[in-house]
N, CA, C and O atoms as a Tripos MOL2 file, in Angstrom:
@<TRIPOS>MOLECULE
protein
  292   291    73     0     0
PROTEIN
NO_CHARGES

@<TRIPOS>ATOM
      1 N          47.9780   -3.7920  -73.3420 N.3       1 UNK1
      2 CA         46.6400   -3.3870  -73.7270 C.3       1 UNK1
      3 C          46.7670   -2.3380  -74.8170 C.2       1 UNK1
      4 O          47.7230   -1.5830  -74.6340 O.2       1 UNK1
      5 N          45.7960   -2.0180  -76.2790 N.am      2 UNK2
      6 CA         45.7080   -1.6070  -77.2440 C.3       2 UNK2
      7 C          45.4810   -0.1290  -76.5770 C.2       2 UNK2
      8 O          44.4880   -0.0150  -75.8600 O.2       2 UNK2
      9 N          46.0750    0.6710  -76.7050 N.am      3 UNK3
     10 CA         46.0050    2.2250  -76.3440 C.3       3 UNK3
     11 C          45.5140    3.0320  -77.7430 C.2       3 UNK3
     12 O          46.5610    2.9440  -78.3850 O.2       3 UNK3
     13 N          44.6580    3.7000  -78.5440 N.am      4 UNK4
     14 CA         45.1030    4.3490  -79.6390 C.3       4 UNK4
     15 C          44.6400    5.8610  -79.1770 C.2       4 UNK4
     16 O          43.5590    5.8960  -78.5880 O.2       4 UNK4
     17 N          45.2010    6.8940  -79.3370 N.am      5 UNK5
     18 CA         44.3220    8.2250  -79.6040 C.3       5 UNK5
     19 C          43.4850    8.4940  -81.4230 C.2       5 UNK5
     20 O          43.9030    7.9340  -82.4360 O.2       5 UNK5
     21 N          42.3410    9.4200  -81.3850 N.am      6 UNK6
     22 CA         41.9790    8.9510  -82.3380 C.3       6 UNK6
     23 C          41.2850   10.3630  -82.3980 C.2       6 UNK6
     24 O          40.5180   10.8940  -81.5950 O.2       6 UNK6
     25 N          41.9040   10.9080  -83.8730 N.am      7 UNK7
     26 CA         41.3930   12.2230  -83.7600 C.3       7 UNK7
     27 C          40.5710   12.3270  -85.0280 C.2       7 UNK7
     28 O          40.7440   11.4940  -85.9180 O.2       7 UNK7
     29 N          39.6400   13.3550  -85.1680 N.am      8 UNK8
     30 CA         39.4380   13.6840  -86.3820 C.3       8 UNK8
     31 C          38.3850   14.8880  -86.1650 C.2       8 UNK8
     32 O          37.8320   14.8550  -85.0650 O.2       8 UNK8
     33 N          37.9260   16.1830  -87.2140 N.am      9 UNK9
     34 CA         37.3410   16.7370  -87.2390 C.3       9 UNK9
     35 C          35.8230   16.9010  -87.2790 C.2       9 UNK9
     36 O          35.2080   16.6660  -88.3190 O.2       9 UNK9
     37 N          35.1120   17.3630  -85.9850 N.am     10 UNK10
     38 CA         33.7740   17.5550  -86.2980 C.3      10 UNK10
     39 C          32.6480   18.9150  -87.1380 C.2      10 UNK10
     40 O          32.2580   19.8130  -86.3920 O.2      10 UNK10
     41 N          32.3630   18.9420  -88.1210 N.am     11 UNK11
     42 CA         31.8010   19.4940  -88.8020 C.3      11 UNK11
     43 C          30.8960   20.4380  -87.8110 C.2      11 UNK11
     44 O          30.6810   21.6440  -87.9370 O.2      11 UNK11
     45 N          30.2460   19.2020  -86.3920 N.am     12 UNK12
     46 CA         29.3730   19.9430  -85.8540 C.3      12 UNK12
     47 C          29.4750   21.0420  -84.5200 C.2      12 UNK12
     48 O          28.7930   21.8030  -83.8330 O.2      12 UNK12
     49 N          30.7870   20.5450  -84.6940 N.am     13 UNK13
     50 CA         31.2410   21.7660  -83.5410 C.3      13 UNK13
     51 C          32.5950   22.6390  -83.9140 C.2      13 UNK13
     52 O          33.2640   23.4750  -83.3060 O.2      13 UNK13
     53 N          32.6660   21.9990  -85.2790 N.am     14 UNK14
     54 CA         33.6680   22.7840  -85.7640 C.3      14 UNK14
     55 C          35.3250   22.9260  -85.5510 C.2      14 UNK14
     56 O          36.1710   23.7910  -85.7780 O.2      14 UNK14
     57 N          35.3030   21.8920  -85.1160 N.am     15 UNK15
     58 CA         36.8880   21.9580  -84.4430 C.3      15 UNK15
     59 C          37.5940   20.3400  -84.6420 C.2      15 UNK15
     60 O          36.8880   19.4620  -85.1370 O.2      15 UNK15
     61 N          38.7630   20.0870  -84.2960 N.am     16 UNK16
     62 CA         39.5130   19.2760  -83.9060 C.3      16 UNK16
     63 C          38.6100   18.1050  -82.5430 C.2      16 UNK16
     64 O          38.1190   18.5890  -81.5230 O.2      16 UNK16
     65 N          38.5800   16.6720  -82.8420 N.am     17 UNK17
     66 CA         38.2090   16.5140  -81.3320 C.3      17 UNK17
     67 C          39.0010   14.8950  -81.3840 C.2      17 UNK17
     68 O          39.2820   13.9190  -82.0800 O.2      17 UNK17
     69 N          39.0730   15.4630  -80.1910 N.am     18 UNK18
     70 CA         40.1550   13.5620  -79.7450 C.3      18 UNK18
     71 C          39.5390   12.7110  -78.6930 C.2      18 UNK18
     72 O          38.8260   13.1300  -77.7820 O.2      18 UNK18
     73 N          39.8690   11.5290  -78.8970 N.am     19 UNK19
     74 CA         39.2610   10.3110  -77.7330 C.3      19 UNK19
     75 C          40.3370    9.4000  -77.9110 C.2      19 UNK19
     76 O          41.1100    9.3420  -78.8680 O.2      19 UNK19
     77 N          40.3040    8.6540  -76.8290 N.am     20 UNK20
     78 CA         40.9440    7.9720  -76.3070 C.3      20 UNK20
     79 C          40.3730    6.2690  -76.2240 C.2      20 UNK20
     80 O          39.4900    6.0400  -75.3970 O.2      20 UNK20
     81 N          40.8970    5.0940  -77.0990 N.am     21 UNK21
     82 CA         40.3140    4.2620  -77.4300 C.3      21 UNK21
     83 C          40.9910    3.1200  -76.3780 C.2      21 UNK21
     84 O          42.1000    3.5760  -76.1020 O.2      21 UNK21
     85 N          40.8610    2.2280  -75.8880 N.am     22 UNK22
     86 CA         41.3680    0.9010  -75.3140 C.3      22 UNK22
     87 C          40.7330   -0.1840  -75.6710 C.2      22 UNK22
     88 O          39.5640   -0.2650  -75.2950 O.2      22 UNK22
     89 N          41.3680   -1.4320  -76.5710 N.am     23 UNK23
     90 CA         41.3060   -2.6040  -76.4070 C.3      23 UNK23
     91 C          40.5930   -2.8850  -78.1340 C.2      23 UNK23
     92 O          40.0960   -1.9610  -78.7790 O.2      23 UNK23
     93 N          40.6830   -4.3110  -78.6440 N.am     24 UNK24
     94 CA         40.5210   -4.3540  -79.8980 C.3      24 UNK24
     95 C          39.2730   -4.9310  -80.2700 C.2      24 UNK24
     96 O          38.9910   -4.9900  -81.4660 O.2      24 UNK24
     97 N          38.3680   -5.4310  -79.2760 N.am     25 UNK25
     98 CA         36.7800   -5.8300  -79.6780 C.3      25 UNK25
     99 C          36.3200   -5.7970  -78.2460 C.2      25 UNK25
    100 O          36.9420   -5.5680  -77.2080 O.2      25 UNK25
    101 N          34.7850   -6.1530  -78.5280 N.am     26 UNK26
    102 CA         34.3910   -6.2280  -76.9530 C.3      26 UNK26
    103 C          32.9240   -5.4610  -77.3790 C.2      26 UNK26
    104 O          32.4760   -5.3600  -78.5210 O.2      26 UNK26
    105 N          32.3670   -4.9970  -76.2300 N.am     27 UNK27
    106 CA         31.5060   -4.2540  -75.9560 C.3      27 UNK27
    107 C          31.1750   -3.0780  -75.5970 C.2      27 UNK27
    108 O          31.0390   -2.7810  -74.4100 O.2      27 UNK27
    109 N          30.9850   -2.1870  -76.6390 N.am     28 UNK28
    110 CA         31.4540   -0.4350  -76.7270 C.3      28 UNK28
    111 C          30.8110   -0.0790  -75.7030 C.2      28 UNK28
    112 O          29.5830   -0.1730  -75.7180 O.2      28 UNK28
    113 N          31.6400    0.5260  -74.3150 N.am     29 UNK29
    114 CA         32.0740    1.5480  -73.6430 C.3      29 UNK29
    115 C          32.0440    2.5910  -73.9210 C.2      29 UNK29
    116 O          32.7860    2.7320  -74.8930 O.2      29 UNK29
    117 N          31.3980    3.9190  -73.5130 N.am     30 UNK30
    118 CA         31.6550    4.9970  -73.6230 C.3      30 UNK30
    119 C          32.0110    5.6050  -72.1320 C.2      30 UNK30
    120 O          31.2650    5.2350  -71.2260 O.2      30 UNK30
    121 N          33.4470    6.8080  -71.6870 N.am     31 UNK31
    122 CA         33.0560    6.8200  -70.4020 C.3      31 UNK31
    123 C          33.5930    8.6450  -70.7150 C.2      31 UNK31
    124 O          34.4940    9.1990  -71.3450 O.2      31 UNK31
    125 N          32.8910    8.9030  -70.1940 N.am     32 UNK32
    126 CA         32.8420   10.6840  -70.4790 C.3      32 UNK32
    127 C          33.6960   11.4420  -69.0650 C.2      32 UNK32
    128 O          33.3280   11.3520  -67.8930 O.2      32 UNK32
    129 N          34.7300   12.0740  -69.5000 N.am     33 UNK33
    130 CA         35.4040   12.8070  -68.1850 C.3      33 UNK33
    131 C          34.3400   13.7040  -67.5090 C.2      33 UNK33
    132 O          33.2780   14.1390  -67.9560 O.2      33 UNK33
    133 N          34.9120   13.8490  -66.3380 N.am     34 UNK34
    134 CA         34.1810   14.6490  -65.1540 C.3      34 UNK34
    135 C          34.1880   15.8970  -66.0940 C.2      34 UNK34
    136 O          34.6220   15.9570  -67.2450 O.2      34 UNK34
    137 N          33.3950   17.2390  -65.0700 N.am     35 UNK35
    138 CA         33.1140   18.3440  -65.6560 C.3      35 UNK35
    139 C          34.4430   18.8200  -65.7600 C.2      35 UNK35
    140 O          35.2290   18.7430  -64.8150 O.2      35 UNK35
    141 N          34.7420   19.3200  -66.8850 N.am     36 UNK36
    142 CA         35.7890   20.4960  -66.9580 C.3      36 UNK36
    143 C          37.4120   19.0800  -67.7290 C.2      36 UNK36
    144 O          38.4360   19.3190  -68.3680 O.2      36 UNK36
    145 N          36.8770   17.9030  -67.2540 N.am     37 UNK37
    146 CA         38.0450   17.0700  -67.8200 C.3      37 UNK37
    147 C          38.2440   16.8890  -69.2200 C.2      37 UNK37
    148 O          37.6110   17.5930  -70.0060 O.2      37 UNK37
    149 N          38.9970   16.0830  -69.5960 N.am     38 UNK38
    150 CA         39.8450   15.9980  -70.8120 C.3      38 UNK38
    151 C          39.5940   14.6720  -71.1240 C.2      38 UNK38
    152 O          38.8010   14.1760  -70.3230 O.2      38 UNK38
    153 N          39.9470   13.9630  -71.9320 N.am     39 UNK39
    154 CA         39.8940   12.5330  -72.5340 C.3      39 UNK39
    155 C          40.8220   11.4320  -72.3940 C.2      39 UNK39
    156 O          40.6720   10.3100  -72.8780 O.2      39 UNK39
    157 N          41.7750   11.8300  -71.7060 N.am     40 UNK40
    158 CA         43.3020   11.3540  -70.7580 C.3      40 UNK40
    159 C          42.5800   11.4490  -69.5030 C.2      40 UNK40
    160 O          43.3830   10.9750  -68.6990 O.2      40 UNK40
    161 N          41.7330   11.7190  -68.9800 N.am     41 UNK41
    162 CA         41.3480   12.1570  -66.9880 C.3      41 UNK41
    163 C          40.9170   10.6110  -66.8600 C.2      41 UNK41
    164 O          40.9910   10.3470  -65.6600 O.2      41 UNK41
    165 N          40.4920    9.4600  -67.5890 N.am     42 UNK42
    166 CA         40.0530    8.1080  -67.1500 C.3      42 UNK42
    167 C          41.5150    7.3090  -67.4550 C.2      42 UNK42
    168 O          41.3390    6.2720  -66.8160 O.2      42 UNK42
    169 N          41.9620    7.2740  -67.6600 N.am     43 UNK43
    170 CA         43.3370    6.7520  -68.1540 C.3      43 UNK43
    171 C          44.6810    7.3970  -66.7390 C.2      43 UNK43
    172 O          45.3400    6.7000  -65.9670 O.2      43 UNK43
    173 N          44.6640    8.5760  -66.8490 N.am     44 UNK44
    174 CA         45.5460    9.0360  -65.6050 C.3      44 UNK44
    175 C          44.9620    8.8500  -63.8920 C.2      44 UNK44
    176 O          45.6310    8.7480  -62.8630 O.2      44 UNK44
    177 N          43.5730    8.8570  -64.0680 N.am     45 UNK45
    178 CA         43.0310    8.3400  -62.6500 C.3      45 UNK45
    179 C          42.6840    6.8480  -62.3860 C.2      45 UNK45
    180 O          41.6240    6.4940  -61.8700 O.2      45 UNK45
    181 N          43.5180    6.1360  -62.7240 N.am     46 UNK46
    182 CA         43.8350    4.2620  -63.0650 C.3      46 UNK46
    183 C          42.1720    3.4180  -62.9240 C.2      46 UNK46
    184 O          41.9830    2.4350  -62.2080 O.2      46 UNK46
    185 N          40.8970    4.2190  -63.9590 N.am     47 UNK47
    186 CA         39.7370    3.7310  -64.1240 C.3      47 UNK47
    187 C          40.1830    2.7660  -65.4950 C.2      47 UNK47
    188 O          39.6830    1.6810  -65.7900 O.2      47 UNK47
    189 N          40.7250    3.1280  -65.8630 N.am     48 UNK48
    190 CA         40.8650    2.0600  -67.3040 C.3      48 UNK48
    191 C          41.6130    0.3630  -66.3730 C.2      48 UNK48
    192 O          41.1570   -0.7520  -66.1160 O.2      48 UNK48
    193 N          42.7070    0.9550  -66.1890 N.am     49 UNK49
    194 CA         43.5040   -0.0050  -65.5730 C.3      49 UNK49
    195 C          42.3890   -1.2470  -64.2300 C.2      49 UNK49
    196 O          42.5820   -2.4260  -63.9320 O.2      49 UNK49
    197 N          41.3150   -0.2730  -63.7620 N.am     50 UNK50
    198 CA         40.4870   -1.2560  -62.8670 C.3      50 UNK50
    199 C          40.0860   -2.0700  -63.7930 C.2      50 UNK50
    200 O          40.2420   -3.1840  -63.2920 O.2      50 UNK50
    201 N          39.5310   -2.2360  -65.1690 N.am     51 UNK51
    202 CA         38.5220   -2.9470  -66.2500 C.3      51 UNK51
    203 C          39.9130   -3.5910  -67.2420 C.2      51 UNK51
    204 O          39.6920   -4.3090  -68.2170 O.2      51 UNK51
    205 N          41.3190   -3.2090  -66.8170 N.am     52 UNK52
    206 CA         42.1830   -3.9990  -67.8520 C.3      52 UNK52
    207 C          41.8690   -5.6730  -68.6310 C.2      52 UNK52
    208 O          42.0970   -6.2100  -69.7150 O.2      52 UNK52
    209 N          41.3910   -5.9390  -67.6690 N.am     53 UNK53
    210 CA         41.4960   -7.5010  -67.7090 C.3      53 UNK53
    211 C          40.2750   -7.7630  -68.5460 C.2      53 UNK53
    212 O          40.3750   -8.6980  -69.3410 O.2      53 UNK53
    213 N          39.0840   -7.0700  -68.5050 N.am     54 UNK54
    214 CA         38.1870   -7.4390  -69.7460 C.3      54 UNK54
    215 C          38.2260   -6.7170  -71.1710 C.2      54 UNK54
    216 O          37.5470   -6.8900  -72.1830 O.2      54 UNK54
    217 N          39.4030   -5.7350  -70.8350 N.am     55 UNK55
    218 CA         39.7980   -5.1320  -72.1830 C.3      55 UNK55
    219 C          40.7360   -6.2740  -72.7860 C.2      55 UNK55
    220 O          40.5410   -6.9120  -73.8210 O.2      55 UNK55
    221 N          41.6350   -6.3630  -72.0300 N.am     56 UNK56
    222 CA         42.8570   -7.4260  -72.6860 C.3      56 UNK56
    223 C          42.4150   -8.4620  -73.2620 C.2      56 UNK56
    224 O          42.8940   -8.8060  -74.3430 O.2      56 UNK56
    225 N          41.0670   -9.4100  -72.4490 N.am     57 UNK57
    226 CA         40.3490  -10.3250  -72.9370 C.3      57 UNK57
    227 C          39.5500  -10.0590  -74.1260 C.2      57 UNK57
    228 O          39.2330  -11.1020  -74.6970 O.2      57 UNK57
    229 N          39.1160   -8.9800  -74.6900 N.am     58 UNK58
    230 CA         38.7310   -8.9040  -75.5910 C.3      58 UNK58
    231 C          36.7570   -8.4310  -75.0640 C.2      58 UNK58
    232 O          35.8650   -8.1990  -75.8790 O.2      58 UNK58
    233 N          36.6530   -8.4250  -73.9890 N.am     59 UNK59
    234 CA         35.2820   -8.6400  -73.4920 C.3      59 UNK59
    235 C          34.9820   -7.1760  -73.6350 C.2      59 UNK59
    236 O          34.0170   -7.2530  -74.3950 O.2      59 UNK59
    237 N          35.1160   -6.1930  -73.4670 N.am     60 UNK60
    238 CA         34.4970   -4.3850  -73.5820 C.3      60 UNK60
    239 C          36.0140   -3.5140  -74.9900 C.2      60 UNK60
    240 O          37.0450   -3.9310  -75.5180 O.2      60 UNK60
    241 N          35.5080   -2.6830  -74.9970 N.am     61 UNK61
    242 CA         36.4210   -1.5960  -76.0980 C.3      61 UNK61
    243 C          35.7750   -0.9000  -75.7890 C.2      61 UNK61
    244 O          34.5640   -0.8850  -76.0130 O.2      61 UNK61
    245 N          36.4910   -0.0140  -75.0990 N.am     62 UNK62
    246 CA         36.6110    1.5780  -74.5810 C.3      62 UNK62
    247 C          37.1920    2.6080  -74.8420 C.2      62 UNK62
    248 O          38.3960    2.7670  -75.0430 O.2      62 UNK62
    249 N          35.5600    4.0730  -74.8600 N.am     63 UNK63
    250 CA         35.6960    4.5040  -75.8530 C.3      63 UNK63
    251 C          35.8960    6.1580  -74.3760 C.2      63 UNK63
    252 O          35.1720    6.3900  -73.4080 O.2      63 UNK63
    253 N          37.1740    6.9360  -74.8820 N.am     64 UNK64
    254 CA         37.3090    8.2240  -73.8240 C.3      64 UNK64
    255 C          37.0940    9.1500  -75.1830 C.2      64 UNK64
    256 O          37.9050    9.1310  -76.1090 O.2      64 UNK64
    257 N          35.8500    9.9920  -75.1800 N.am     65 UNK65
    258 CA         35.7300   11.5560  -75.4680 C.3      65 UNK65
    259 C          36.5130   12.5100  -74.9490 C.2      65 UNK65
    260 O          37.0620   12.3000  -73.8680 O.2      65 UNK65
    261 N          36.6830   13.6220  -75.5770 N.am     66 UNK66
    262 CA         37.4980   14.9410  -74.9640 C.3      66 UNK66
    263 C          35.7580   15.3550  -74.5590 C.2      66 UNK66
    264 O          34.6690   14.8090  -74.7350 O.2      66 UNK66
    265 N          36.2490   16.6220  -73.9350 N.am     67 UNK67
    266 CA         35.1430   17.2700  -73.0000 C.3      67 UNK67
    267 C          34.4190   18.7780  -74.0380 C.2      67 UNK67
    268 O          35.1890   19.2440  -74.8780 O.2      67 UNK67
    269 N          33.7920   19.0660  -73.9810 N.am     68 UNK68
    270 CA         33.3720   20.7640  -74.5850 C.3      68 UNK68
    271 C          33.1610   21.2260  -73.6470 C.2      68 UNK68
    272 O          32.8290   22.3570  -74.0040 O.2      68 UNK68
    273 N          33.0810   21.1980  -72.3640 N.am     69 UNK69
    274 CA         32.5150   21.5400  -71.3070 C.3      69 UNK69
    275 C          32.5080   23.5900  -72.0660 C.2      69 UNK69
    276 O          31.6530   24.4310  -72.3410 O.2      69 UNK69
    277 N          34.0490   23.4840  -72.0940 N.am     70 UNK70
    278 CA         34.6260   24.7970  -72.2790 C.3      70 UNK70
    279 C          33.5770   25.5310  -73.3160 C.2      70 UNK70
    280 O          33.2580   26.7130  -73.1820 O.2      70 UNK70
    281 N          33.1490   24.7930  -74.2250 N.am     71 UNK71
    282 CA         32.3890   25.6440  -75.3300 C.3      71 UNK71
    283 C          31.2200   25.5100  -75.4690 C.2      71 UNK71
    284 O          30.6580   25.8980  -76.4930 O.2      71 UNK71
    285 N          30.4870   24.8410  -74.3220 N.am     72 UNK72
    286 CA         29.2880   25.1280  -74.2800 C.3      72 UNK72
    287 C          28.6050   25.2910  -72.9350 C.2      72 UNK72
    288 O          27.8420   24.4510  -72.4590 O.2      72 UNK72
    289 N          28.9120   26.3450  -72.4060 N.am     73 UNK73
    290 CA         28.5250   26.9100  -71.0250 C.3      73 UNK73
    291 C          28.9930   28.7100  -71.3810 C.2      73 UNK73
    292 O          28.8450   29.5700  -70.5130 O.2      73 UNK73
@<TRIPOS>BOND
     1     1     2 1
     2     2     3 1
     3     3     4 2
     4     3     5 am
     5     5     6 1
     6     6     7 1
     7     7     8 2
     8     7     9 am
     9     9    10 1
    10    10    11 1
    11    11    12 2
    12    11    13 am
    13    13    14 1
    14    14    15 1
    15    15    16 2
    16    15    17 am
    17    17    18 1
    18    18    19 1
    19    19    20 2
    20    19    21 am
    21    21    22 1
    22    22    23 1
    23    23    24 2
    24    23    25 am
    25    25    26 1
    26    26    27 1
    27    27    28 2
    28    27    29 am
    29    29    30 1
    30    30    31 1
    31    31    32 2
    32    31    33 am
    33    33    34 1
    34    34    35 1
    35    35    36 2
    36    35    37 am
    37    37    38 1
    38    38    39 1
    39    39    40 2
    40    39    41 am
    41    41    42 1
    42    42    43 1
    43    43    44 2
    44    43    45 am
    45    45    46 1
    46    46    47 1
    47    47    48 2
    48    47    49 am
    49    49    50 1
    50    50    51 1
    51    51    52 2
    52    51    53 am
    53    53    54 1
    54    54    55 1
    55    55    56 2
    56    55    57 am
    57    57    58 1
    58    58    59 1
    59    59    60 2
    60    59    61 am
    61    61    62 1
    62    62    63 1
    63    63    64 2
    64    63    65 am
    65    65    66 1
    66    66    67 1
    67    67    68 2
    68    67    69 am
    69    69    70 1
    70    70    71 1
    71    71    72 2
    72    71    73 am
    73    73    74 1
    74    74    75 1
    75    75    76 2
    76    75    77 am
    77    77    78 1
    78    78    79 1
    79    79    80 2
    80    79    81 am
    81    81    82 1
    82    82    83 1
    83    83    84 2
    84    83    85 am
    85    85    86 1
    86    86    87 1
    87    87    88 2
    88    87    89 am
    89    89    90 1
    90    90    91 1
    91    91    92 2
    92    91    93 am
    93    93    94 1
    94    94    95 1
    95    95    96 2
    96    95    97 am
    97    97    98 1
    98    98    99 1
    99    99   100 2
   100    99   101 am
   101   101   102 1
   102   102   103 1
   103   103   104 2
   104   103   105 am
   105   105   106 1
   106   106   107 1
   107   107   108 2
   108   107   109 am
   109   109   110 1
   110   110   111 1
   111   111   112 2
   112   111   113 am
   113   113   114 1
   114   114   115 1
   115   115   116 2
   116   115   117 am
   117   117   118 1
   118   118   119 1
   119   119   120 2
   120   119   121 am
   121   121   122 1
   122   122   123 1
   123   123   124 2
   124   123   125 am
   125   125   126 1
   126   126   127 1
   127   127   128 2
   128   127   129 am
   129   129   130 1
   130   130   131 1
   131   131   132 2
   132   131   133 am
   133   133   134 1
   134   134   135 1
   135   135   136 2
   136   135   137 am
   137   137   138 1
   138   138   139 1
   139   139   140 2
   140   139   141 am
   141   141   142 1
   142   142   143 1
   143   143   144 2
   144   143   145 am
   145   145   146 1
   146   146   147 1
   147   147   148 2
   148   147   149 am
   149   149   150 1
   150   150   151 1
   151   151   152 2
   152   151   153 am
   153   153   154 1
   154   154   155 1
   155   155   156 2
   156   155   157 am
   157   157   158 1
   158   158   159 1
   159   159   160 2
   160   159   161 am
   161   161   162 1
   162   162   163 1
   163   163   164 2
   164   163   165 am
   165   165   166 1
   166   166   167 1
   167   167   168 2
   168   167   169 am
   169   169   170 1
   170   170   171 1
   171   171   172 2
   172   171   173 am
   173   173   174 1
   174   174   175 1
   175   175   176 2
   176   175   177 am
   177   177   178 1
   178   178   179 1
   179   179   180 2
   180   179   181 am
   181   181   182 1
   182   182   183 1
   183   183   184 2
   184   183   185 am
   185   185   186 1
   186   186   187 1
   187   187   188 2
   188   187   189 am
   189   189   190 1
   190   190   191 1
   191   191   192 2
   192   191   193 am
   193   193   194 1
   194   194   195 1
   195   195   196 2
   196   195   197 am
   197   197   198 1
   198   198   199 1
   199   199   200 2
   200   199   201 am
   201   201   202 1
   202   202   203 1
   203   203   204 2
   204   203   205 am
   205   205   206 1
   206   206   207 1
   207   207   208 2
   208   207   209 am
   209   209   210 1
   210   210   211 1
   211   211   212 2
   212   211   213 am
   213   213   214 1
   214   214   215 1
   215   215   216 2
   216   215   217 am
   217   217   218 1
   218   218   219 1
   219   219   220 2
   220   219   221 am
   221   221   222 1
   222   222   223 1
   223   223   224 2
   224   223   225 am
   225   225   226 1
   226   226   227 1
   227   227   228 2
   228   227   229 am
   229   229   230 1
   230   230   231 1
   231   231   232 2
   232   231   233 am
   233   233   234 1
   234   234   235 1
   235   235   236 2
   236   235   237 am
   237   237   238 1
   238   238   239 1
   239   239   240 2
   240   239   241 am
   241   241   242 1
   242   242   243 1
   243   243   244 2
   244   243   245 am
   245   245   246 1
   246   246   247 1
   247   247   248 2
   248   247   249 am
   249   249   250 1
   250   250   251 1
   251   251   252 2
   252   251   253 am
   253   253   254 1
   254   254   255 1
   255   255   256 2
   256   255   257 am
   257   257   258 1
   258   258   259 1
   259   259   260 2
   260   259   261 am
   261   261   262 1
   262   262   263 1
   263   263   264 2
   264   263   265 am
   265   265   266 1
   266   266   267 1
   267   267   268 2
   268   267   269 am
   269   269   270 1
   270   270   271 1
   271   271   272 2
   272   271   273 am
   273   273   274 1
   274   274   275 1
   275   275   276 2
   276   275   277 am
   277   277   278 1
   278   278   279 1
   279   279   280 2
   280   279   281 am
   281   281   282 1
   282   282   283 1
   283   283   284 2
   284   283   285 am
   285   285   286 1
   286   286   287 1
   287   287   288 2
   288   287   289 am
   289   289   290 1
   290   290   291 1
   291   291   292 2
@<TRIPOS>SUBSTRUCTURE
     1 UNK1         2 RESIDUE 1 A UNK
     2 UNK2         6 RESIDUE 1 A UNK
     3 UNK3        10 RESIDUE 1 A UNK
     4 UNK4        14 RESIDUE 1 A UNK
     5 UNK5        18 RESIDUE 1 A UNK
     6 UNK6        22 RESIDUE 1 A UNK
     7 UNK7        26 RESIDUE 1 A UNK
     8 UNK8        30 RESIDUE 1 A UNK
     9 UNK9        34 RESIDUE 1 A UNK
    10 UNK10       38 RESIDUE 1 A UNK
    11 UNK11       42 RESIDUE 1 A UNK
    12 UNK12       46 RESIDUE 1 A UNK
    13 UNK13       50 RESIDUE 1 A UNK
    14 UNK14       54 RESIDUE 1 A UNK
    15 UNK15       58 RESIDUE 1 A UNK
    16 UNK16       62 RESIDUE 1 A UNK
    17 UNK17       66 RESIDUE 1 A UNK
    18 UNK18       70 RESIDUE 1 A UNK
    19 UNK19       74 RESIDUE 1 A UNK
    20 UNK20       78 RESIDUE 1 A UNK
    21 UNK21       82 RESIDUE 1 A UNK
    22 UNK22       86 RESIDUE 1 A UNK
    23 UNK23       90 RESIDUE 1 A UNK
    24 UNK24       94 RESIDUE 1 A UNK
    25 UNK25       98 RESIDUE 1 A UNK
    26 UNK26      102 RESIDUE 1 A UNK
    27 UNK27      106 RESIDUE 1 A UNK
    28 UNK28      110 RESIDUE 1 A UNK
    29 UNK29      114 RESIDUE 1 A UNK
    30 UNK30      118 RESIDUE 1 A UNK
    31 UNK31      122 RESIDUE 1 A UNK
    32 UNK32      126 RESIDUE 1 A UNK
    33 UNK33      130 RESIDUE 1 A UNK
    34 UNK34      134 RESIDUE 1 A UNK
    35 UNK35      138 RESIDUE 1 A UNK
    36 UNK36      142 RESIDUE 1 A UNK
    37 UNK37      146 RESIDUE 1 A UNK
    38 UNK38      150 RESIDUE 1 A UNK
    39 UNK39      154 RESIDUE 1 A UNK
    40 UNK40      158 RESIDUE 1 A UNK
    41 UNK41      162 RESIDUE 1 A UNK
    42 UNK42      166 RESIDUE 1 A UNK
    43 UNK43      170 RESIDUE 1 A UNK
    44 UNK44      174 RESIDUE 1 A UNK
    45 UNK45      178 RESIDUE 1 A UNK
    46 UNK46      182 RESIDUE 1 A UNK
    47 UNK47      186 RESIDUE 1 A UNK
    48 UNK48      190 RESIDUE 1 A UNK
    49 UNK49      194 RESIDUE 1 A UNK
    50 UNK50      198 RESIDUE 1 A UNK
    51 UNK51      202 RESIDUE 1 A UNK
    52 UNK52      206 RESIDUE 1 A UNK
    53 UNK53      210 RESIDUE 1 A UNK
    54 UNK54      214 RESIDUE 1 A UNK
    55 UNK55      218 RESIDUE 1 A UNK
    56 UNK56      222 RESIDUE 1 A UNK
    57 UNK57      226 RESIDUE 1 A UNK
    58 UNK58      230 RESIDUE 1 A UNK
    59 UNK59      234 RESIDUE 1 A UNK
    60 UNK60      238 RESIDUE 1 A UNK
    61 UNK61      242 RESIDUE 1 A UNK
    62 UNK62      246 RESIDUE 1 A UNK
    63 UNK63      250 RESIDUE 1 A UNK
    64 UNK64      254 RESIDUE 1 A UNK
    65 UNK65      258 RESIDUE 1 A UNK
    66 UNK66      262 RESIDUE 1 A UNK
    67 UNK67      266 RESIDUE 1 A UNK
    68 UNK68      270 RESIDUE 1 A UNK
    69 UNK69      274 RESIDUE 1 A UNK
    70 UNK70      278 RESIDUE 1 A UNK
    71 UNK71      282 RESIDUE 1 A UNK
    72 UNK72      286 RESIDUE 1 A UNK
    73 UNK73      290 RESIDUE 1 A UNK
């Protein structure tokens, strides 16, 4: 399965921000870590791996955000 990290700078928060991409077409997924998580927390708690089979097929592309939790509370 297509793994990429995918970084680039946001203007609107001013910083560095990374996500975590799976699979090469499909139907955009977005899945947002728990409070306080990271953009690796759906990937290390085997939620990607439950939906492998419609990533591999090509059926969803999934999309992991990093969190701000930290910078906006």
């Amino acid at each position: 399965m297509k793994e990429e990290i995918v970084k680039w700078h946001s203007s609107l928060i001013d910083r560095e921000f990374e996500m975590l991409v799976f699979g090469h077409s499909g139907v955009p997924i977005i899945i947002y870590p728990t409070s306080m998580g990271s953009y690796y927390q759906n990937r290390d708690f085997k939620l990607i791996e439950s939906v492998e089979w419609y990533v591999k097929q090509g059926l969803v592309k999934i999309y992991c955000p990093d969190s701000i939790d930290n910078e906006s509370f």
